[in-house]
C-alpha positions in Angstrom: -14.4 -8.3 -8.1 -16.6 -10.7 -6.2 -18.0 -8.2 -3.9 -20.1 -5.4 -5.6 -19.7 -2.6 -2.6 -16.4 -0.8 -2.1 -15.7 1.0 1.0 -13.2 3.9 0.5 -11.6 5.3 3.2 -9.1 7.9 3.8 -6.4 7.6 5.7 -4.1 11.5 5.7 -1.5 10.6 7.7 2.0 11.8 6.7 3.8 11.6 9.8 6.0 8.7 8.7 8.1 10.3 6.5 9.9 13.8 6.1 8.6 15.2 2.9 5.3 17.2 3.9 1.9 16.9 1.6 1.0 13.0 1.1 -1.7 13.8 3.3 -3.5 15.7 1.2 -3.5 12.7 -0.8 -6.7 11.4 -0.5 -8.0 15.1 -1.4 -6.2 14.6 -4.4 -7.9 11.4 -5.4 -11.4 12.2 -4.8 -11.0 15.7 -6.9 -9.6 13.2 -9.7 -13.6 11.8 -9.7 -12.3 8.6 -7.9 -16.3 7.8 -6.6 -18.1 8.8 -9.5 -15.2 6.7 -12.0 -15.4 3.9 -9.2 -19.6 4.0 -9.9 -19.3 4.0 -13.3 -18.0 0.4 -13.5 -21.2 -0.8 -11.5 -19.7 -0.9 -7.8 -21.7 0.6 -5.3 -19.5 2.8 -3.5 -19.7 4.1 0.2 -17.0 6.7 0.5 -16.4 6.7 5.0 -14.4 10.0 4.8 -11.4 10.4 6.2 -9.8 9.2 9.5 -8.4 11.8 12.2 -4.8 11.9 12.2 -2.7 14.0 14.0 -0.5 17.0 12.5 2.8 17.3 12.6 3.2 20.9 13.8 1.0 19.9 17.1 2.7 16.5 17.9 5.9 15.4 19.4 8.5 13.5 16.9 9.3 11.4 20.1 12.1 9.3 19.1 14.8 9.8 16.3 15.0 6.1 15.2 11.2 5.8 14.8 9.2 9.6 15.0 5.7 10.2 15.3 5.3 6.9 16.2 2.4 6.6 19.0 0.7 8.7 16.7 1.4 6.5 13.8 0.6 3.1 16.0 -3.0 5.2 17.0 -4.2 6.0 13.5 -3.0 2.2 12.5 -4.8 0.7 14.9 -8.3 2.7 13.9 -7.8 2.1 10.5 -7.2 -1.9 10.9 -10.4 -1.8 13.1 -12.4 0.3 10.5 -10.8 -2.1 7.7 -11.8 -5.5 9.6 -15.2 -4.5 10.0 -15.7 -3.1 6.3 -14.9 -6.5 5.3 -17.0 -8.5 7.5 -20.1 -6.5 6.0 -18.8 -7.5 2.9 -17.3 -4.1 1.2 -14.0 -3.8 -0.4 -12.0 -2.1 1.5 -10.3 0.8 -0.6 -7.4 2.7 1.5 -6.4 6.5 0.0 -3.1 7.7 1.9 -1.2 9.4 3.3 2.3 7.8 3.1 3.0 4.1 3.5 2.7 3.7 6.9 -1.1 3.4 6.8 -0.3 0.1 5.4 0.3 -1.6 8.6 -3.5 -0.7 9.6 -4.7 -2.1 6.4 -2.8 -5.1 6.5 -3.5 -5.8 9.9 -7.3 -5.3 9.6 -7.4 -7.7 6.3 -5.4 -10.2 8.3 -7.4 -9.7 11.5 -10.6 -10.2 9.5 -9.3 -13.9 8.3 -7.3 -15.1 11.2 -11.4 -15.1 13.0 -11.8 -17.7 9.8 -8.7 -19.5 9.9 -7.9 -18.0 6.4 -4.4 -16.2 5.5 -3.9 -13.3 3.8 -1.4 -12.5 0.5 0.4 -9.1 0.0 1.6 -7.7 -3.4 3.8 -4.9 -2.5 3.7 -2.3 -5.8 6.8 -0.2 -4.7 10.4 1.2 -5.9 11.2 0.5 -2.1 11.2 -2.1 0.1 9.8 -0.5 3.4 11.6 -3.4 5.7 13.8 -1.1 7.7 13.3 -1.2 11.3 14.5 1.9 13.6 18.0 0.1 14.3 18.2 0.3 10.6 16.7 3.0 9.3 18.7 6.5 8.3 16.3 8.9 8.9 13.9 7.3 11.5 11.0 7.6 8.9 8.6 5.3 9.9 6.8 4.8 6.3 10.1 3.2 5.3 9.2 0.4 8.0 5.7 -0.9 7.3 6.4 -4.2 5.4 8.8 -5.0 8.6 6.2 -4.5 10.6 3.8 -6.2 8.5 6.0 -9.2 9.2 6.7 -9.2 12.6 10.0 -7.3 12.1 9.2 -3.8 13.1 8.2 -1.8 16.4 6.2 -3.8 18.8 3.4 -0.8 19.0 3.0 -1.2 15.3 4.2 -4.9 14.4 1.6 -6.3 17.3 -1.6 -5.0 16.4 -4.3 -7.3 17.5 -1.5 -8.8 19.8 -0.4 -11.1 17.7 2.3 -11.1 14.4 3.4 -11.3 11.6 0.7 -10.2 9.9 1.2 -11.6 6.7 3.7 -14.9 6.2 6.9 -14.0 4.5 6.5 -16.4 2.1 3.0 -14.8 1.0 4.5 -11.7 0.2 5.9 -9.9 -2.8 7.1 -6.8 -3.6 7.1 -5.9 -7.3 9.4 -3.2 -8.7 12.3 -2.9 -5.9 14.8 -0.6 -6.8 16.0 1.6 -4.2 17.1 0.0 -1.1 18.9 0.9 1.9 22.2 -0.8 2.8 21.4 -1.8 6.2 18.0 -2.8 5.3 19.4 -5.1 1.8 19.9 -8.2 4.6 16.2 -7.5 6.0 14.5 -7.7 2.1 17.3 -10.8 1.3 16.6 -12.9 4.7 13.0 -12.4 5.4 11.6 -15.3 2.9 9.8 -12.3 0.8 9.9 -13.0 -3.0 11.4 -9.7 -4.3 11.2 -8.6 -7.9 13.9 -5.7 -8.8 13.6 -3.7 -11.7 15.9 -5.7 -13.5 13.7 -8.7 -12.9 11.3 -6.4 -15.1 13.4 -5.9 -17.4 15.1 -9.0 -18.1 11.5 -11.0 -18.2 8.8 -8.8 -18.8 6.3 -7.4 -16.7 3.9 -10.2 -17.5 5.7 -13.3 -16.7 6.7 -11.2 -13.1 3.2 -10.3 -12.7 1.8 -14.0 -13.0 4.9 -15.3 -10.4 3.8 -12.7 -7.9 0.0 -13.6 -8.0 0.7 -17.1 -8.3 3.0 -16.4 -4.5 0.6 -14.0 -2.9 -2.5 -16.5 -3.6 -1.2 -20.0 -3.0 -2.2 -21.2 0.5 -4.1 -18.1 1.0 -7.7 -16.7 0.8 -6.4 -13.9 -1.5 -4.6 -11.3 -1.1 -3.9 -7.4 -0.4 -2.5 -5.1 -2.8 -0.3 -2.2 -1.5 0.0 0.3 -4.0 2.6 2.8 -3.9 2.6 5.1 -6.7 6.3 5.7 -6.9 6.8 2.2 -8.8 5.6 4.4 -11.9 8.6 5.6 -13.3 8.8 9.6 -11.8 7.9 10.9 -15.8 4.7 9.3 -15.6 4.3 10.1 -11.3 5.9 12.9 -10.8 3.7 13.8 -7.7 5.0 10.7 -5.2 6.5 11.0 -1.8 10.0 9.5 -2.9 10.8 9.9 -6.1 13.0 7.3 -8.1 13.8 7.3 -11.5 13.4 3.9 -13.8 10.3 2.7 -12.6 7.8 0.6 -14.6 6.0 2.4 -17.1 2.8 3.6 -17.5 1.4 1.0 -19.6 3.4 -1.8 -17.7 1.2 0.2 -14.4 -1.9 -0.5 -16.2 -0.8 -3.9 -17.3 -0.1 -5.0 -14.0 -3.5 -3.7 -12.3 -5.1 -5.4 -14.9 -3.9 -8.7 -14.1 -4.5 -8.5 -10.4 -8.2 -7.8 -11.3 -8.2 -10.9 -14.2 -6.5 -12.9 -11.0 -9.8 -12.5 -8.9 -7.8 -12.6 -5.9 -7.8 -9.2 -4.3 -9.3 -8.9 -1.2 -8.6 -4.9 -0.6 -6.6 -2.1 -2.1 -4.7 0.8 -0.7 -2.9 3.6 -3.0 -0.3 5.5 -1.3 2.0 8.7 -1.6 0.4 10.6 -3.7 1.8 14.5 -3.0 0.2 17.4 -4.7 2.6 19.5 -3.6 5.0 18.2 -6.1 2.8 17.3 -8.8 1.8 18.8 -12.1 -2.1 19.6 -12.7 -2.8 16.2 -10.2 -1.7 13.8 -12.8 -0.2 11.7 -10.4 -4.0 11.6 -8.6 -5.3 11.2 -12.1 -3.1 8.4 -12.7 -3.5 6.8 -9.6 -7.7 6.9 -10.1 -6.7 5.4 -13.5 -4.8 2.3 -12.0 -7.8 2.0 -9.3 -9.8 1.6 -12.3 -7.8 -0.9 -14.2 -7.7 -3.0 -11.1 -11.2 -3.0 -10.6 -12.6 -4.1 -13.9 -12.1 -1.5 -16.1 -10.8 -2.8 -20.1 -9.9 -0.9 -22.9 -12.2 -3.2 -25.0 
């Protein structure tokens, strides 16, 4: 990394989606010695605590086709703000979630900090899911299956039109790496938006390296570098078993560590979030522990 300070901030929201404990997420993380591992490799690291974020049991779900949403759209827009001005004192903005909503505030704040600078931001997208349903779209109204629609302009105006302006990211910028579970209505969304998407059989048929250097190659050309949205249920369920959606044949853990590895050799990435992480569901934190791991790997650290 370029920058020697990272910022990590927590973000516990887990109103977009039905499946209760991502929000203890960021909990998870920091028990898994994320700051002190973080220090080790020579960053200084200001850890901003967590974000407030509303609960469930005290808030309204408001509309089937997109719930929680003013609540989402609040804690968005505080985290976009936070993440713009992290960046313009020069820290790496490092994102711990909640589920993958929080990546519209991340995203926005990124893009918000290099639209002031006439720059444009990349996205990798690390995820067995697309996230470009929109509520007409969506089966269950779960709003952290709509954050890369928003992210391009597709999505809810209260979450799409942060900073009043949109799409966040250019369709063409983006990639999502590890696709494998799609919904029906939202296959025309993923296969129309000008978003480079690599399935699993992508993988498969080419290798995780030669899909790796097409997706940096995308996310960085015409841009000023790019954001990497990390959602730990691209790890194949065996090796995550504590993620918010679970999928099974997902990339492996070495082809996890691989890929990190190469977005850090890139040095292209401007910010970092790492989603989805549920304790609930997991076994001794390993998915934490993994996810600290991959943190690593994509900051610097090398096996030799």
């Amino acid at each position: 990394m370029k920058q020697s300070h990272i910022a990590i901030i927590g973000a516990p929201l887990d109103l977009g989606q039905g499946r209760r404990g991502v929000d203890m997420g960021p909990s998870a993380l920091r028990v898994a010695s994320l700051d002190a591992r973080v220090q080790e490799l020579g960053y200084v690291v200001d850890d901003l605590g967590n974000l407030p974020t509303e609960q469930a049991e005290a808030s309204p779900a408001g509309h089937p086709r997109a719930k929680y949403l003013p609540q989402i759209a609040a804690v968005c827009n505080r985290l976009a703000i936070l993440v713009a001005q992290t960046l313009s004192e020069g820290s790496v903005p490092l994102v711990l979630g909640g589920d993958h909503s929080v990546a519209i505030g991340t995203t926005s704040g990124v893009s918000q900090f290099l639209r002031e600078q006439n720059r444009k931001p990349g996205l990798i997208w690390l995820d067995a899911h697309a996230d470009m349903n929109t509520p007409e779209s969506s089966p269950s109204g779960n709003v952290h299956g709509m954050p890369l629609a928003c992210i391009l302009g597709m999505g809810p105006p209260e979450l799409a039109g942060l900073f009043g302006y949109q799409p966040k990211v250019e369709p063409r910028h983006a990639v999502i790496v590890g696709l494998r579970d799609v919904d029906q209505m939202e296959k025309p969304h993923v296969q129309n938006s000008g978003v480079r998407a690599f399935t699993m059989r992508d993988i498969d048929e080419r290798g995780l390296r030669s899909v790796m250097l097409e997706a940096i190659r995308l996310a960085s050309d015409g841009t000023a570098g790019f954001h990497l949205s990390l959602d730990m249920d691209v790890v194949d369920p065996k090796d995550a078993p504590g993620v918010g959606t679970q999928v099974r044949g997902g990339i492996t853990y070495r082809e996890a560590h691989l890929a990190m590895e190469m977005i850090c050799d890139s040095g292209q990435m401007l910010s970092m979030e790492v989603v989805e992480v549920n304790p609930v569901i997991d076994e001794a934190n390993r998915t934490a522990d993994l996810a600290v791991e991959l943190i690593m790997s994509g900051l610097g650290k090398r096996i030799l």
